[in-house]
N, CA, C and O atoms as CSV, one atom per row, in Angstrom:
chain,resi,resn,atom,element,x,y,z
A,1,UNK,N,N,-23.055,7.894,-7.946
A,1,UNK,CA,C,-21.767,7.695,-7.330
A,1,UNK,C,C,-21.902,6.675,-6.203
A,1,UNK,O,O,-22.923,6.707,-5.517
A,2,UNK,N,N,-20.919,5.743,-5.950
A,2,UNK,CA,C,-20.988,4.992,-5.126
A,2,UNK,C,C,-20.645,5.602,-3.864
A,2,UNK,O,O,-20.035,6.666,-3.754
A,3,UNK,N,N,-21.327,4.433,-2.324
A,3,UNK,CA,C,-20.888,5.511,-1.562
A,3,UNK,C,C,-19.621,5.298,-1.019
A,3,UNK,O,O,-19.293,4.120,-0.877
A,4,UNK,N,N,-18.737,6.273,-0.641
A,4,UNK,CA,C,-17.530,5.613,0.144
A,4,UNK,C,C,-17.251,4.717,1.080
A,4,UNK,O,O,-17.952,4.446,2.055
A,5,UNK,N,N,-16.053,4.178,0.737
A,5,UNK,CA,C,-15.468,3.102,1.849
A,5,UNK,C,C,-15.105,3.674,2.899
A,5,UNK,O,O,-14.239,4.513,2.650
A,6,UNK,N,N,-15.516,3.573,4.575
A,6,UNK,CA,C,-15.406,3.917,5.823
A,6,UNK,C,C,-14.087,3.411,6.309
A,6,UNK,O,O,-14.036,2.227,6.640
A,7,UNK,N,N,-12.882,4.241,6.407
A,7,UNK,CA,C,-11.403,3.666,7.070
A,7,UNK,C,C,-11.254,4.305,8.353
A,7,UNK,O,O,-11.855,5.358,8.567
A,8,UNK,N,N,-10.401,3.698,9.367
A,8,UNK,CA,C,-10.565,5.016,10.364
A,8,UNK,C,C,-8.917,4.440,11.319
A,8,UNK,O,O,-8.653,3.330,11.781
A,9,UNK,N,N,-8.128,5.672,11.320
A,9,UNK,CA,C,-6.726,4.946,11.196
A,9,UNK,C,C,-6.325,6.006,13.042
A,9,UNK,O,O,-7.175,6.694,13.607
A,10,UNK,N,N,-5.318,5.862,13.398
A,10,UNK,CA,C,-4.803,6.406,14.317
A,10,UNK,C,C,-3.765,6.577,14.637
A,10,UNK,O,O,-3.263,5.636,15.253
A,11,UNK,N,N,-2.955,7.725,14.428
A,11,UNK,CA,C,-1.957,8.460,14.536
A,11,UNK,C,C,-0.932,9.031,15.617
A,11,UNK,O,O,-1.233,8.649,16.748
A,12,UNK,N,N,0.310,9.925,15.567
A,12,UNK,CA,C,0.788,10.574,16.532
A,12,UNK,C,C,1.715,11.547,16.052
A,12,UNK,O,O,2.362,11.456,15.009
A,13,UNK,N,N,1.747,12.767,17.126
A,13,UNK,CA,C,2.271,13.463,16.588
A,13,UNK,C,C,3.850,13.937,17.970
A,13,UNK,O,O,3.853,14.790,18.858
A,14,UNK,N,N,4.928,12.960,17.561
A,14,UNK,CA,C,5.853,13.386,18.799
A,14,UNK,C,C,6.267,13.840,18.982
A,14,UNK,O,O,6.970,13.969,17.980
A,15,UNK,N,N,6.745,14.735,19.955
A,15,UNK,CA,C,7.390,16.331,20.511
A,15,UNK,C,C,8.530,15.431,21.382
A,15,UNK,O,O,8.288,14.648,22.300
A,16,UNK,N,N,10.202,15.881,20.659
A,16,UNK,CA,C,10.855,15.804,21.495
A,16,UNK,C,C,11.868,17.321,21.975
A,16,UNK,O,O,12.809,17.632,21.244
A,17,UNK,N,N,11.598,18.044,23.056
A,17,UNK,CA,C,11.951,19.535,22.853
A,17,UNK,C,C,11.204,20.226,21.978
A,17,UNK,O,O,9.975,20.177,22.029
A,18,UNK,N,N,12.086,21.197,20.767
A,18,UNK,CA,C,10.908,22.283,19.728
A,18,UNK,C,C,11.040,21.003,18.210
A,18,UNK,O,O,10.800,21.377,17.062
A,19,UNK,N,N,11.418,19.661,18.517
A,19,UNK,CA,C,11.141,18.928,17.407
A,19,UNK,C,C,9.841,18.186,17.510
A,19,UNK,O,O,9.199,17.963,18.537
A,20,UNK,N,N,9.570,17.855,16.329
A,20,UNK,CA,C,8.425,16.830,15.556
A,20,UNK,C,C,9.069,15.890,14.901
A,20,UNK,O,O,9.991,16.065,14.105
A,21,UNK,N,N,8.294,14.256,15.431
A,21,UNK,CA,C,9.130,13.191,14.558
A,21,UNK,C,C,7.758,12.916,13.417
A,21,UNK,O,O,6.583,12.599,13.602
A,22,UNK,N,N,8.644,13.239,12.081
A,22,UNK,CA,C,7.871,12.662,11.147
A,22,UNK,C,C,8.050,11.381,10.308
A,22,UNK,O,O,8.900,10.532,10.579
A,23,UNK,N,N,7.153,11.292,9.221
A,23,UNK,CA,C,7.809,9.904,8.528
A,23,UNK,C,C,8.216,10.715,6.983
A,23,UNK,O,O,7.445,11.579,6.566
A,24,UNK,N,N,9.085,10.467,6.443
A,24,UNK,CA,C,9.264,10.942,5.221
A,24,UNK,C,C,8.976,9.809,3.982
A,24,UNK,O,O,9.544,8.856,4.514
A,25,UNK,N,N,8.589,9.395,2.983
A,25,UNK,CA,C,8.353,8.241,2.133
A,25,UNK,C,C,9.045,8.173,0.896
A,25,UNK,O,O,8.604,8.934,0.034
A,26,UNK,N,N,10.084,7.409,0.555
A,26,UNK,CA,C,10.707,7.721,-0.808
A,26,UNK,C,C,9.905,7.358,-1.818
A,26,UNK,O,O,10.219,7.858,-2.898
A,27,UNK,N,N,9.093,6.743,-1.820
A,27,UNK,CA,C,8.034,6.427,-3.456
A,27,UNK,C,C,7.173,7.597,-3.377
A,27,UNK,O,O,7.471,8.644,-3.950
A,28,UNK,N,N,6.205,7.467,-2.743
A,28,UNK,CA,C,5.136,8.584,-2.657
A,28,UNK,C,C,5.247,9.564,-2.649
A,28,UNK,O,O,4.199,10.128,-2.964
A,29,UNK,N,N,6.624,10.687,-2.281
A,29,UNK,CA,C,6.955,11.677,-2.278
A,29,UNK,C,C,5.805,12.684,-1.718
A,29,UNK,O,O,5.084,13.588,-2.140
A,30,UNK,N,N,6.128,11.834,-0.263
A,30,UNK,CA,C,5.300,12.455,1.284
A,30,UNK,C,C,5.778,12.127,2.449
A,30,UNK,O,O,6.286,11.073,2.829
A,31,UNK,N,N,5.550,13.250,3.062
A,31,UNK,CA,C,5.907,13.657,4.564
A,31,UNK,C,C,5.144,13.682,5.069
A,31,UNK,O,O,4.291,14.329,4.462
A,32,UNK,N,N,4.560,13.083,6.622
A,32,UNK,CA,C,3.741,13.107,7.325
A,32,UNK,C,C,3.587,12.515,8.661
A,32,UNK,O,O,4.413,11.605,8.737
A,33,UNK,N,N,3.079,12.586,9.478
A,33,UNK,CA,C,3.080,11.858,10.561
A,33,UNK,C,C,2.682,10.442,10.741
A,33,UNK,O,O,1.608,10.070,10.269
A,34,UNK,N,N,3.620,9.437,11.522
A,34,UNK,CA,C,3.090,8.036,11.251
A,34,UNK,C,C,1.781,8.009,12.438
A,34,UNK,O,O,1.351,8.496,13.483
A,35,UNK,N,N,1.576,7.120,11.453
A,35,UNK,CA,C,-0.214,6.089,12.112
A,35,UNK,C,C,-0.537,5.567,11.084
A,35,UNK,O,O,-0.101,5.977,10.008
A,36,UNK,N,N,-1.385,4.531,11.181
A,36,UNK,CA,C,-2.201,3.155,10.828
A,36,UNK,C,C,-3.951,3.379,11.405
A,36,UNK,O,O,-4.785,4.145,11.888
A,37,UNK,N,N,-3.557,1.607,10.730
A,37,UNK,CA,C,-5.422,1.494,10.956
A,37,UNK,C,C,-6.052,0.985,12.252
A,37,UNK,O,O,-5.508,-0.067,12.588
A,38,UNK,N,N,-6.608,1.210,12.740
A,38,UNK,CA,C,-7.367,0.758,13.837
A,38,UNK,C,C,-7.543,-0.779,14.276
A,38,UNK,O,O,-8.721,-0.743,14.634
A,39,UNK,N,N,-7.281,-1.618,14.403
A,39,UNK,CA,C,-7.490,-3.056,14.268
A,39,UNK,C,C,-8.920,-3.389,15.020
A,39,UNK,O,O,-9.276,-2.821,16.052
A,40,UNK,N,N,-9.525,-4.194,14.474
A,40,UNK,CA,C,-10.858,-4.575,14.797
A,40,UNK,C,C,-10.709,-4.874,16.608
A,40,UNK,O,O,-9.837,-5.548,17.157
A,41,UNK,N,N,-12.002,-4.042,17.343
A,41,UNK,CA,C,-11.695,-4.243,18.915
A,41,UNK,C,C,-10.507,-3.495,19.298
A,41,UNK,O,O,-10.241,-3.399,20.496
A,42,UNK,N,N,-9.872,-3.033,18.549
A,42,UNK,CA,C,-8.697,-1.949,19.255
A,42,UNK,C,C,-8.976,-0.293,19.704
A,42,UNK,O,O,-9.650,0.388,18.931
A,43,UNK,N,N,-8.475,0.288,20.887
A,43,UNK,CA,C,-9.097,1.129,21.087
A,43,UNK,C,C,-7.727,2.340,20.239
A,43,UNK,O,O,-6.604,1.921,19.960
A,44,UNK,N,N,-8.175,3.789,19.972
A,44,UNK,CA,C,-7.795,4.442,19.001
A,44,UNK,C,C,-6.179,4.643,19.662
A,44,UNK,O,O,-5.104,4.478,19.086
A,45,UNK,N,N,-6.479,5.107,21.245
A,45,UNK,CA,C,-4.765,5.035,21.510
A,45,UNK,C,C,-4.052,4.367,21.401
A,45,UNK,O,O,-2.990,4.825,20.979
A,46,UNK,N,N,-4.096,3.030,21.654
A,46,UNK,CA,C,-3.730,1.943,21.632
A,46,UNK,C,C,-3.286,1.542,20.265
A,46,UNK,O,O,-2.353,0.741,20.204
A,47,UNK,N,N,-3.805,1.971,19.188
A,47,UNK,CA,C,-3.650,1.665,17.656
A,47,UNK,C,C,-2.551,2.598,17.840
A,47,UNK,O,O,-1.409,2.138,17.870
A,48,UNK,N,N,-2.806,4.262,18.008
A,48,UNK,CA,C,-1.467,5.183,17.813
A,48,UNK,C,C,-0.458,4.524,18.436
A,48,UNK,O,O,0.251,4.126,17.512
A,49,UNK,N,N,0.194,4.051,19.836
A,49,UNK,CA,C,0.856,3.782,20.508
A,49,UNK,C,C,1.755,2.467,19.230
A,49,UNK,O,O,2.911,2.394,18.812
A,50,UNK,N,N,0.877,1.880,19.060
A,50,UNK,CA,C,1.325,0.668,18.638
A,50,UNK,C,C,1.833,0.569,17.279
A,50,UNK,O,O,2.683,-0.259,16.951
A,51,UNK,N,N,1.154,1.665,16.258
A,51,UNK,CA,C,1.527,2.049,14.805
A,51,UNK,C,C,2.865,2.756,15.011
A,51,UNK,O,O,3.844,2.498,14.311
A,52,UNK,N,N,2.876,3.856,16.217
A,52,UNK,CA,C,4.181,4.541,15.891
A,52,UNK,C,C,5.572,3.859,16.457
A,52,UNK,O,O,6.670,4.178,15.999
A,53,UNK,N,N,5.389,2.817,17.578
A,53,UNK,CA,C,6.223,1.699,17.558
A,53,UNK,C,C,6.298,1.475,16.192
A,53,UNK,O,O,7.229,2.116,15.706
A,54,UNK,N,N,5.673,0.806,15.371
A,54,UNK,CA,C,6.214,0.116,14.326
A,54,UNK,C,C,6.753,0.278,13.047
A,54,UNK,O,O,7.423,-0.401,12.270
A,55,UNK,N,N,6.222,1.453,13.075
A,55,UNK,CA,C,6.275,2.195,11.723
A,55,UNK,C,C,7.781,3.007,11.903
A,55,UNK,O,O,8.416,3.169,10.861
A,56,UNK,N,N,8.558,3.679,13.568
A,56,UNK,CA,C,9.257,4.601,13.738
A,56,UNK,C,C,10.499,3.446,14.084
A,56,UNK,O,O,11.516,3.122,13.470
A,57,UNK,N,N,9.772,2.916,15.624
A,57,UNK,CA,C,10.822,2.152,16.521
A,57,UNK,C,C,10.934,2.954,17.978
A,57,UNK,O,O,11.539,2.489,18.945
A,58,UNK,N,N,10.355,4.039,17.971
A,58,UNK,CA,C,10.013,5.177,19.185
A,58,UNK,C,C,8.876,4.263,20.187
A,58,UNK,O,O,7.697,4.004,19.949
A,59,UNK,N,N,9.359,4.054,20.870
A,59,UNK,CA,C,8.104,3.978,22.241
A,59,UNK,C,C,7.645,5.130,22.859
A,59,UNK,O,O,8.400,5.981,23.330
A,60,UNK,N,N,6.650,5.179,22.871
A,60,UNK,CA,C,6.194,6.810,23.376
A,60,UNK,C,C,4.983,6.650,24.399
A,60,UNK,O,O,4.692,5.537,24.837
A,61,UNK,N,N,4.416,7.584,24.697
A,61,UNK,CA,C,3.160,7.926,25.985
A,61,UNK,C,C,2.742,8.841,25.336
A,61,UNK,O,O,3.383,9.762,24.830
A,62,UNK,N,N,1.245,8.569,25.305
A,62,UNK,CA,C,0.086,9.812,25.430
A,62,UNK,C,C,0.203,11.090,26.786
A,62,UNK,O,O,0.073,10.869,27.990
A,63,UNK,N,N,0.501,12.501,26.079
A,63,UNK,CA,C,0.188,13.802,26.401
A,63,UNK,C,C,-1.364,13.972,26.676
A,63,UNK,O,O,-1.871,14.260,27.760
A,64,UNK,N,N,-2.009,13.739,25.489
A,64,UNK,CA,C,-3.305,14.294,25.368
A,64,UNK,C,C,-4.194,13.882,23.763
A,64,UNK,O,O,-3.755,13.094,22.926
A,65,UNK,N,N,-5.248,14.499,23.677
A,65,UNK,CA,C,-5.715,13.984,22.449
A,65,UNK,C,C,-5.676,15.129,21.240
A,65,UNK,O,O,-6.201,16.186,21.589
A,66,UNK,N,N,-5.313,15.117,20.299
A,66,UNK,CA,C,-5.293,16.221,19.176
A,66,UNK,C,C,-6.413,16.279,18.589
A,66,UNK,O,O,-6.425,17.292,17.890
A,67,UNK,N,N,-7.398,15.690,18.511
A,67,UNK,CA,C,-9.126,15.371,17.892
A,67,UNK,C,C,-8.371,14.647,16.529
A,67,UNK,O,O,-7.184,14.320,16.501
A,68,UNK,N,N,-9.203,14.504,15.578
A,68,UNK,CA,C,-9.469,14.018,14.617
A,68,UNK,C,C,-9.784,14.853,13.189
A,68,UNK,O,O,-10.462,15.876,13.290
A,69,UNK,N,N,-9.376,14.497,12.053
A,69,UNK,CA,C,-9.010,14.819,10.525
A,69,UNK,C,C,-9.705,13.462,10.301
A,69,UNK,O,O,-9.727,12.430,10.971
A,70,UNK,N,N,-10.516,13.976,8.607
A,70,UNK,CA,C,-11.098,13.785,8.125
A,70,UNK,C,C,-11.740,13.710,6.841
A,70,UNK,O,O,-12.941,13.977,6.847
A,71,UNK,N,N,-11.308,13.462,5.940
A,71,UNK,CA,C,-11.320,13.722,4.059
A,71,UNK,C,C,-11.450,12.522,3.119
A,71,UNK,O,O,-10.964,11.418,3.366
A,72,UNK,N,N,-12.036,12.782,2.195
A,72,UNK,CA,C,-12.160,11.827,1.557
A,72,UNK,C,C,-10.828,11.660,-0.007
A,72,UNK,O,O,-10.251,12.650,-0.457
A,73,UNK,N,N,-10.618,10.246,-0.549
A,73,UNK,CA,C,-9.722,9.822,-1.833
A,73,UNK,C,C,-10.169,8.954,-2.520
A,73,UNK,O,O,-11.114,8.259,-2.145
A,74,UNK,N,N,-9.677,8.837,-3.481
A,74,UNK,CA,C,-9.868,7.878,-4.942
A,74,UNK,C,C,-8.776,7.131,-4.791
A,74,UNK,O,O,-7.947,7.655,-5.535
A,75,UNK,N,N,-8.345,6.320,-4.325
A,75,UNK,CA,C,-7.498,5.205,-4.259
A,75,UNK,C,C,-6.891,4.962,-5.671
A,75,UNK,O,O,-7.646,4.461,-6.504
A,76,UNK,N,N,-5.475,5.289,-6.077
A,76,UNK,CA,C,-5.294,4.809,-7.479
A,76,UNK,C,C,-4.713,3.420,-8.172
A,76,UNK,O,O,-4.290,3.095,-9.282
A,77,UNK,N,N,-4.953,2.730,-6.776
A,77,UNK,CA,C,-4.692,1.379,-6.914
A,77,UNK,C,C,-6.123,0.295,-7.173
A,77,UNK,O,O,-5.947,-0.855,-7.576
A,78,UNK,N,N,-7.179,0.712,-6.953
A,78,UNK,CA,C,-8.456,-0.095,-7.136
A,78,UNK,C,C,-9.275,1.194,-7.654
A,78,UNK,O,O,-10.120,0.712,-8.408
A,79,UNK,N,N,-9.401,2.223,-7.633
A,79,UNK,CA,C,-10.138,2.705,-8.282
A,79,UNK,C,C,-11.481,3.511,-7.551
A,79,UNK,O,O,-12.384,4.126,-8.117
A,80,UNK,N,N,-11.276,3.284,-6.170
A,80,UNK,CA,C,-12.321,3.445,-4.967
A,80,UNK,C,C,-12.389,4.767,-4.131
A,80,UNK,O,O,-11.476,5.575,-3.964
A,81,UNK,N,N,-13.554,4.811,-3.684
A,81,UNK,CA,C,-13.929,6.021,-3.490
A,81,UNK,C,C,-13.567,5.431,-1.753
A,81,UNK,O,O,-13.939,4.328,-1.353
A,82,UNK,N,N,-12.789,6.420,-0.907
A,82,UNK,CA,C,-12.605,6.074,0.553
A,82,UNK,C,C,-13.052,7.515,1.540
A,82,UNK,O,O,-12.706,8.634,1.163
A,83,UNK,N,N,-13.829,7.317,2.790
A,83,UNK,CA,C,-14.076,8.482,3.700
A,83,UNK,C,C,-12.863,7.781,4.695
A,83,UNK,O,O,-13.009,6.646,5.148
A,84,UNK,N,N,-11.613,8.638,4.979
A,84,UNK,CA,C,-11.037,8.279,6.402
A,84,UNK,C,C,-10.845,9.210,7.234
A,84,UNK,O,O,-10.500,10.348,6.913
A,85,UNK,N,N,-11.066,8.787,8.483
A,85,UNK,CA,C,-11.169,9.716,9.688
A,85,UNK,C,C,-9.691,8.913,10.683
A,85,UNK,O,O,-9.504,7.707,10.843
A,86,UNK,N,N,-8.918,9.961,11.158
A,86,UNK,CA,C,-7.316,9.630,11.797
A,86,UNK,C,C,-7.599,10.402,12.954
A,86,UNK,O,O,-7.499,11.618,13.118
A,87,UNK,N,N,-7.928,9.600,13.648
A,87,UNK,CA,C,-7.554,10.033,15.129
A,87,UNK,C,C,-6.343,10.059,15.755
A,87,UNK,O,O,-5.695,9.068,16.092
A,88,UNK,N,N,-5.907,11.722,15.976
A,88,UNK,CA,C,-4.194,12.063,16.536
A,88,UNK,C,C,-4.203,11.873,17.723
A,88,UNK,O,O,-5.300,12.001,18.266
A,89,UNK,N,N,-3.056,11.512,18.561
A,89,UNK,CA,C,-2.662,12.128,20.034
A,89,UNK,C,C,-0.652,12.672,19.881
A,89,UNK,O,O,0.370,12.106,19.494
A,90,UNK,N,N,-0.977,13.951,20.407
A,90,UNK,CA,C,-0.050,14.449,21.652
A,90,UNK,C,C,0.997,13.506,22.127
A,90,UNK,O,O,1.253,13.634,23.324
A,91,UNK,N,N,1.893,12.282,21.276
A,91,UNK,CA,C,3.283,11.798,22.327
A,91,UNK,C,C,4.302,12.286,22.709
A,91,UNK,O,O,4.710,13.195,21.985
A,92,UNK,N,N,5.087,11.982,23.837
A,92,UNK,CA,C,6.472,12.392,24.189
A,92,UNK,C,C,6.827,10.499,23.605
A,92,UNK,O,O,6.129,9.603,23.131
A,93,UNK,N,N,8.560,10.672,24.062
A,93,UNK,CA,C,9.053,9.816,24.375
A,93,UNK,C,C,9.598,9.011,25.299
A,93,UNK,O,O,10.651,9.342,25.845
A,94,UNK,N,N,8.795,7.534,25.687
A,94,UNK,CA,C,9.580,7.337,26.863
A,94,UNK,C,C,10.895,6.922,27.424
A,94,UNK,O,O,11.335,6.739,28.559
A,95,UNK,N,N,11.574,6.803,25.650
A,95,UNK,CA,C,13.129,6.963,25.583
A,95,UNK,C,C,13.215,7.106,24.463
A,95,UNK,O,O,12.387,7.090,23.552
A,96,UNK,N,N,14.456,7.284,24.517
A,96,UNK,CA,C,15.581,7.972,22.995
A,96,UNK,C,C,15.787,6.297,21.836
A,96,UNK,O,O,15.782,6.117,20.618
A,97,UNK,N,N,15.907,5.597,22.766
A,97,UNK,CA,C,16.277,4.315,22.377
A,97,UNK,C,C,15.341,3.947,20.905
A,97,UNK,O,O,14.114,3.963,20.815
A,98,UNK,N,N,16.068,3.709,20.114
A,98,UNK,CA,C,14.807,2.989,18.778
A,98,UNK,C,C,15.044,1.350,18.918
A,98,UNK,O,O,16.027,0.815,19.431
A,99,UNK,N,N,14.283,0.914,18.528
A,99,UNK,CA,C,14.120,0.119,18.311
A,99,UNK,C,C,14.698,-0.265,16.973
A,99,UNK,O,O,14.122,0.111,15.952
A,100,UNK,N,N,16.018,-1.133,16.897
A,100,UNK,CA,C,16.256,-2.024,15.495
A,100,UNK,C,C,15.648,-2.321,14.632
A,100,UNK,O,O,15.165,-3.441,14.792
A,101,UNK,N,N,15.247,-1.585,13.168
A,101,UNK,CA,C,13.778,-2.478,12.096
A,101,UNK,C,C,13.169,-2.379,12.399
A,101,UNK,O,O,12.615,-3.476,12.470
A,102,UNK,N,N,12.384,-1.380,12.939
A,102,UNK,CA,C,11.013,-1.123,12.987
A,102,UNK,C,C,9.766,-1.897,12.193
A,102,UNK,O,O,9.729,-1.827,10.965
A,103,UNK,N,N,8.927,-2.505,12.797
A,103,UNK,CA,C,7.988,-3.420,12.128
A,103,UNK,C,C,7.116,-2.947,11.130
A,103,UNK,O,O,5.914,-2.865,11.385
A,104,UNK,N,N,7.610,-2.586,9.901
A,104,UNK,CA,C,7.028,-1.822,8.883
A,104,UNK,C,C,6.490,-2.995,7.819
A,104,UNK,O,O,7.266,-3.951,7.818
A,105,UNK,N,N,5.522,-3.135,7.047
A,105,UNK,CA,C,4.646,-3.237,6.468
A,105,UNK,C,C,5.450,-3.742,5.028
A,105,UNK,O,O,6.595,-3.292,5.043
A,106,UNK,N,N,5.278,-4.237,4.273
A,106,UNK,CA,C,5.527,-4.673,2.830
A,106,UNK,C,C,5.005,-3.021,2.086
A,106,UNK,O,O,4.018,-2.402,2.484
A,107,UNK,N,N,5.777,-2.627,1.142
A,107,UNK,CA,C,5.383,-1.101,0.759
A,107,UNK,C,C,5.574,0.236,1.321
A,107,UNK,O,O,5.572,1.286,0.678
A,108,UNK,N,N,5.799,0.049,3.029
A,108,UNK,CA,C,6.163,0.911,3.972
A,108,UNK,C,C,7.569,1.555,3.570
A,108,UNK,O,O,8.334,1.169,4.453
A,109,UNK,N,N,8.158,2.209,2.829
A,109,UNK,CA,C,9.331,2.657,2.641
A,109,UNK,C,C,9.876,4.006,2.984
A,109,UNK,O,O,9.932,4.809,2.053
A,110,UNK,N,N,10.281,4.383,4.140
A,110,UNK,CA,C,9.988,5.967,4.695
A,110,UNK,C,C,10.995,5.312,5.288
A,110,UNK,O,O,11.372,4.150,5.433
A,111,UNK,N,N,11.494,6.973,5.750
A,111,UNK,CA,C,12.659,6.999,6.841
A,111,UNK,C,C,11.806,7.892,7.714
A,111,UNK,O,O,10.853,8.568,7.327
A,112,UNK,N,N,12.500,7.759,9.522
A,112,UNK,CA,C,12.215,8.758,10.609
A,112,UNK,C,C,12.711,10.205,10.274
A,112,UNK,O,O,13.831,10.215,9.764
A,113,UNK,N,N,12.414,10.825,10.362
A,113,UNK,CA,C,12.578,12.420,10.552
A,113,UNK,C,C,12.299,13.710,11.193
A,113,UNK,O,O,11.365,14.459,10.908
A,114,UNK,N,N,13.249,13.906,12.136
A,114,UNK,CA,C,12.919,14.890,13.299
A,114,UNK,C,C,13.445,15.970,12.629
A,114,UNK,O,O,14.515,16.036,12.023
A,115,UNK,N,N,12.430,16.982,12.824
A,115,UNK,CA,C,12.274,18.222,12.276
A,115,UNK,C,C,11.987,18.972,13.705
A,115,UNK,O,O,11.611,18.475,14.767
A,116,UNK,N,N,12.327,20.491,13.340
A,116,UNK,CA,C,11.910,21.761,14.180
A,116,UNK,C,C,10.370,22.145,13.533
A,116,UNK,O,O,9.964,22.229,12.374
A,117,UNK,N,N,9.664,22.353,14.980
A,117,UNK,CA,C,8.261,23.065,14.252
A,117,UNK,C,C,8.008,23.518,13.146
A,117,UNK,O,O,7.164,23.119,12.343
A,118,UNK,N,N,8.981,24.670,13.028
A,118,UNK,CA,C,8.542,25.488,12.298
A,118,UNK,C,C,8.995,24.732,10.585
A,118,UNK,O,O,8.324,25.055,9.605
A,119,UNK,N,N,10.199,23.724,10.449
A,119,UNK,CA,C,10.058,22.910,9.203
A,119,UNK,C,C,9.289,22.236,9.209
A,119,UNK,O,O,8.961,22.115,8.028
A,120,UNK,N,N,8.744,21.684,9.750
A,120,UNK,CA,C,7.718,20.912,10.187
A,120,UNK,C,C,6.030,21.641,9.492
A,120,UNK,O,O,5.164,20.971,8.930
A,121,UNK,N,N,5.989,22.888,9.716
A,121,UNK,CA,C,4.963,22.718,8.974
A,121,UNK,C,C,4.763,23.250,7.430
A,121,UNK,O,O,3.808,23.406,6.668
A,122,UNK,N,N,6.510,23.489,7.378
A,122,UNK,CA,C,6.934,23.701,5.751
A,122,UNK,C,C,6.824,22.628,5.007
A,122,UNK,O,O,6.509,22.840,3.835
A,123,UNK,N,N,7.008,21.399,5.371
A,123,UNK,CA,C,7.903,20.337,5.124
A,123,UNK,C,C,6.128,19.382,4.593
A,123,UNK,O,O,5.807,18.741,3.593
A,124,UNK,N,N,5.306,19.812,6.033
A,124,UNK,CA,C,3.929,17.914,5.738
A,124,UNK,C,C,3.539,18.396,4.352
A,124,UNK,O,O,3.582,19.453,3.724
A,125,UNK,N,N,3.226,17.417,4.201
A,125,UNK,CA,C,2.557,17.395,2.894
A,125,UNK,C,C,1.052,17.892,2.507
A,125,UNK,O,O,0.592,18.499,1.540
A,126,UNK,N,N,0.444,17.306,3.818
A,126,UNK,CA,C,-1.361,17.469,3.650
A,126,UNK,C,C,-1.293,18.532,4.413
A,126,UNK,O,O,-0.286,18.886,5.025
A,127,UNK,N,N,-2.988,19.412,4.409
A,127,UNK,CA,C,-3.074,20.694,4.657
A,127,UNK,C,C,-3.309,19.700,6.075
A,127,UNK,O,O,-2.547,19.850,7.030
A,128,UNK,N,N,-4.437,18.670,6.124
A,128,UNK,CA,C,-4.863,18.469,7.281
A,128,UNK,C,C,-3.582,18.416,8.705
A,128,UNK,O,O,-3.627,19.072,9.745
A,129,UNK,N,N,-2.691,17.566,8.343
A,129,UNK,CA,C,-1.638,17.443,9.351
A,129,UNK,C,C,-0.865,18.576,9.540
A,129,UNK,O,O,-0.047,18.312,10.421
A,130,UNK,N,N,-0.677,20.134,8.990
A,130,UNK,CA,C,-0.526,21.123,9.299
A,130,UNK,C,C,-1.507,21.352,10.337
A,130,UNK,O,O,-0.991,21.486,11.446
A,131,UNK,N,N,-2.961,21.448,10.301
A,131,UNK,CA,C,-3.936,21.454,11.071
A,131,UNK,C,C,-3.449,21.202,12.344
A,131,UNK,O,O,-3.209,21.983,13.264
A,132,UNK,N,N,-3.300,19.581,12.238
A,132,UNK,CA,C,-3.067,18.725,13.949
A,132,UNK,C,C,-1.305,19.693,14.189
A,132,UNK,O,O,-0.819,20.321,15.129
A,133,UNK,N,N,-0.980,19.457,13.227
A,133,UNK,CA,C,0.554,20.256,14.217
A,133,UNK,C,C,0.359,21.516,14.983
A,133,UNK,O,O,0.859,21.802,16.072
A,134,UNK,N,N,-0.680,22.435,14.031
A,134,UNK,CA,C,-0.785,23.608,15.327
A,134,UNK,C,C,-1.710,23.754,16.155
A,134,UNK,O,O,-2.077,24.843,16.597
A,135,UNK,N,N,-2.371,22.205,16.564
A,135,UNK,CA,C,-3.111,21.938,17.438
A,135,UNK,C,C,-2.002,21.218,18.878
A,135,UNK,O,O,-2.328,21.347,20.058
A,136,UNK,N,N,-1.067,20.689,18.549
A,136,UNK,CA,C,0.119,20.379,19.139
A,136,UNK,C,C,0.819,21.258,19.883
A,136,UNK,O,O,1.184,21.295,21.058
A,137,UNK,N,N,0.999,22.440,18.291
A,137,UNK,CA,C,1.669,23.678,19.000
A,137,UNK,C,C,0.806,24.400,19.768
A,137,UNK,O,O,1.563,25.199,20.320
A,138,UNK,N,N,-0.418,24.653,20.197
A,138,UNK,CA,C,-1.125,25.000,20.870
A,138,UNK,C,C,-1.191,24.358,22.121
A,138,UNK,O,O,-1.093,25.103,23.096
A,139,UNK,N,N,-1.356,22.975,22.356
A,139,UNK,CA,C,-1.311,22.555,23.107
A,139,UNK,C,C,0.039,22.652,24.044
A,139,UNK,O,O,-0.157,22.657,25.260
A,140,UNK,N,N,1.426,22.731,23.559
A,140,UNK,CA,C,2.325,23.183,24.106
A,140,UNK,C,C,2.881,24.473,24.452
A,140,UNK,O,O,4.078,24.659,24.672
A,141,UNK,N,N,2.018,25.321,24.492
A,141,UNK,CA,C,2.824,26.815,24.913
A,141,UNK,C,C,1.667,26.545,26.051
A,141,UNK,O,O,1.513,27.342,26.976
């Protein structure tokens, strides 16, 4: 077996009140929290901060750090074996305001979606981001 491809992306998970903003995806038929990839020389907050600008249109601030998720996939577009590790943080918002068109990606096709906790962990898709949410919810009581 070949060995896996090393990705390592960075995430957020935002609390506004008892909501969670997620991303919902109409092709993929997935729910999950936005984040991206790390950009070469970028530090991991800085990637979250900047992915969930783009991907949402939310400007937000780091709470704290949620640690890191970790699993491996078979890519069904090349055929490849991938290890990725997503480093979460803890945002609020530092306003309500979105941003117009969010700077999303060619393929990026999701809408924003604020959910209550508790749909929220009906709703993600992966076991892992259930994980970080009740690391969130922990962190907030």
């Amino acid at each position: 077996m070949t060995k896996a491809i090393r990705l390592h992306s960075s995430g957020g998970v935002v609390v506004r009140g008892g909501e969670v903003l997620l991303i919902t995806w109409k092709t993929k038929d997935s729910t999950e929290f936005p984040k991206g990839t790390i950009e070469p020389g970028e530090l991991s907050v800085a990637a979250c901060i900047r992915e969930v600008y783009e991907e949402t249109g939310y400007r937000t601030r780091v709470i704290d750090s949620l640690g890191s998720t970790e699993f491996e996939y078979i890519d069904e577009r090349d055929g490849r074996n991938y290890h990725k590790t997503v480093d979460y943080y803890l945002l609020e918002l530092i306003d309500e305001t979105i941003k117009p068109g969010p700077d999303r990606q060619k393929g990026e096709d999701f809408d924003n979606l604020w959910v209550s906790i508790d749909d929220a962990g009906r709703i993600l898709t992966f076991d892992d981001a259930r994980v970080v949410l009740a690391r969130a919810v922990a962190h907030c009581i």
